[in-house]
N, C-alpha and C positions, 0 to 999 in steps of 0.2 A: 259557361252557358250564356253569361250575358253577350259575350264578346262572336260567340254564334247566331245569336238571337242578331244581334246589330249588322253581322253581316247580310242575313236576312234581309233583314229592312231596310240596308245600305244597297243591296241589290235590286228593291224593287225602284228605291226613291233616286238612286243617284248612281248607275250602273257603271257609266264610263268613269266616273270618279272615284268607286271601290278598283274597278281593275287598275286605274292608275296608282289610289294607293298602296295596291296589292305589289304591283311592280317595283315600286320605291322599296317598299318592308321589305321585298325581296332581298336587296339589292344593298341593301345599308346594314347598321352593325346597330344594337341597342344595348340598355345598360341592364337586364333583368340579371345577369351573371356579377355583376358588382355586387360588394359583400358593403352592402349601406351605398347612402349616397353624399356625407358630410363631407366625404375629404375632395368631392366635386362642388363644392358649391362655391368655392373660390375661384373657380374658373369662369373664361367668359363664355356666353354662351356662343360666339362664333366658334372658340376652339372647341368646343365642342362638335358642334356642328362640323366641322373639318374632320374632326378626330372618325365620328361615327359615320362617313357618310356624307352626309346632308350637306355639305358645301357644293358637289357638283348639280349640276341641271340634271332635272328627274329624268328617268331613264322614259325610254317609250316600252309601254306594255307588249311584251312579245305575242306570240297566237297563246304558248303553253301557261302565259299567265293568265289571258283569258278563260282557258279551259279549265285550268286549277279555279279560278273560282267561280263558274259554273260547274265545276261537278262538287264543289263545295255546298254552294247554296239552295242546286235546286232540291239535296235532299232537307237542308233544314228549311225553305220554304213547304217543304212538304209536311215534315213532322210541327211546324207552326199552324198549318191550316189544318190537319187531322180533324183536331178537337172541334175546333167551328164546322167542320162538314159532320160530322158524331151528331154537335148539338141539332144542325138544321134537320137533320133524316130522321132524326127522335121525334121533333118540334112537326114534321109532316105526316109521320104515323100516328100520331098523336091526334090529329086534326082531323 
């Protein structure tokens, strides 16, 4: 939930810069399938970096990574603002 919430918010605050990191994460390899992370910590972090990905020049955002995360966000921007239009329409019958 958090990591949806952020994208939210990463969409409203910083739009070219989610699709850009949208396209990178696309496009590289991460470690959540590693079983721990001790027997990496003797490594450097360039090979790393080489190993996952991350050494080449970030990719350029294609159209279908823009779309992926516009049809991502405008519904969690939607289910974000719900409750605050809830609370205003209450707050104006109310009045």
């Amino acid at each position: 939930m958090l990591n949806l919430f952020a994208l939210g918010v990463g969409f409203l605050l910083a739009p070219r810069r989610l699709v850009r990191a949208w396209a990178r994460g696309r496009r590289t390899r991460n470690l959540y399938r590693e079983d721990g992370v001790d027997h990496l910590l003797s490594r450097r972090v360039d090979e790393m970096r080489a190993e996952l990905g991350f050494a080449a020049a970030a990719p350029r955002p294609r159209p279908r990574d823009l779309a992926a995360v516009v049809s991502l966000a405008l519904p969690i921007l939607a289910v974000m603002t719900a409750p605050l239009l809830v609370v205003l329409a209450l707050r104006r019958a109310l009045i």
